[in-house]
C-alpha positions in Angstrom: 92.5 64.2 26.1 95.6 64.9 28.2 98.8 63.4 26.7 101.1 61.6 29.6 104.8 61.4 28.8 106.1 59.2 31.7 107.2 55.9 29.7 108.9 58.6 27.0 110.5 60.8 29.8 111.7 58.2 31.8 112.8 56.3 28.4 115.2 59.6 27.7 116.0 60.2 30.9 117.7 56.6 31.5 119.0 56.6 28.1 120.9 59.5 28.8 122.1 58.3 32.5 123.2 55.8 31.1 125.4 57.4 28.8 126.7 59.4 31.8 127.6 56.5 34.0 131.3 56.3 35.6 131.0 60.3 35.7 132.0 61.9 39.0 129.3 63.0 42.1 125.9 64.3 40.4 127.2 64.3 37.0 126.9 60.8 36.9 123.0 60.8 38.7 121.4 63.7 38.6 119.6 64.4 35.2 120.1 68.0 35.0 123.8 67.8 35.9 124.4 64.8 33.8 122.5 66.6 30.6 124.8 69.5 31.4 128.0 67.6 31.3 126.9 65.2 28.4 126.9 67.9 26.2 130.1 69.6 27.1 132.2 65.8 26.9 130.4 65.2 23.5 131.3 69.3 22.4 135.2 68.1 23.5 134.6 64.9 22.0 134.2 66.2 19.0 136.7 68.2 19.0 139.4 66.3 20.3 138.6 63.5 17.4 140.2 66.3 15.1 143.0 67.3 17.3 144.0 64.0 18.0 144.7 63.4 14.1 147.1 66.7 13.8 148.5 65.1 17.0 149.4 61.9 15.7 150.9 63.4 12.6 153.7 65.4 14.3 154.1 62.3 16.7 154.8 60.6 13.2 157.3 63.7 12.1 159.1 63.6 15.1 159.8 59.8 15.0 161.0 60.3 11.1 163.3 63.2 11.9 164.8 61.3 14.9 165.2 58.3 12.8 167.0 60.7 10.0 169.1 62.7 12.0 171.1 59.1 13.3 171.7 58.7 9.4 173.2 62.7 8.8 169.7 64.0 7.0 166.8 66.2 7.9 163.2 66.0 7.6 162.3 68.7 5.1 165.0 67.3 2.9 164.6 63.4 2.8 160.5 64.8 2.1 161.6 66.6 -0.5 163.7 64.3 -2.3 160.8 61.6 -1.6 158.5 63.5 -3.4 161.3 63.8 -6.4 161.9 60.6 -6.5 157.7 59.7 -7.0 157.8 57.7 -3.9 154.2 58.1 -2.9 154.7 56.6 1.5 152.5 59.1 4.0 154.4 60.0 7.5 152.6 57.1 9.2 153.8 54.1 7.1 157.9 56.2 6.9 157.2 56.9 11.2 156.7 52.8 11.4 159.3 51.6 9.1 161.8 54.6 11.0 160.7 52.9 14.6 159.8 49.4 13.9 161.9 48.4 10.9 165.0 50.9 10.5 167.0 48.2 8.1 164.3 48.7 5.5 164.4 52.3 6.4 167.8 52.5 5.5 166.8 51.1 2.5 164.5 53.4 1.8 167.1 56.4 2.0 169.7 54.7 0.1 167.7 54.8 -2.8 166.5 58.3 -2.0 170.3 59.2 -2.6 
């Protein structure tokens, strides 16, 4: 007995259109062009989700040092002397209290030195 696949095909076929909708010209309607360009945006999907989090960390380094240098100090020292003093804060929670909270962040190096 011959095996149809229509219901299956059509099943993939829209489930990956749909995934593709709001791309540009074929991409977004053609299934061959939209398989094709699927792939590639979930390859630099992937990809970017890594990048993003080494982005986000010198964003964080930059907003510290900027927020240090106003106050005479430097990056590699005030992380140094954090890590002397066993004060266990990672760049994300030192980058808010530097942009969003600068009193307590003055705090935070007067006890440093």
């Amino acid at each position: 007995m011959r095996v149809k696949t229509s219901v299956p095909r059509k099943k993939r076929k829209k489930k990956l259109l749909k995934q593709t909708k709001g791309f540009w010209g074929q991409r977004k309607n053609v299934f061959r062009r939209s398989k094709e360009t699927l792939l590639r945006a979930m390859a630099y999907s992937y990809r970017d989700r890594k990048t993003k989090k080494r982005t986000l960390r010198s964003l964080w380094i930059i907003r510290i040092n900027a927020a240090l240098r106003k106050e005479g100090l430097n990056y590699s020292k005030f992380i140094h002397s954090l890590k002397l003093n066993k004060i266990e804060l990672d760049r994300k929670i030192l980058a808010e209290l530097a942009m969003n909270h600068p009193d307590k962040f003055k705090q935070l190096i007067s006890k440093i030195h």
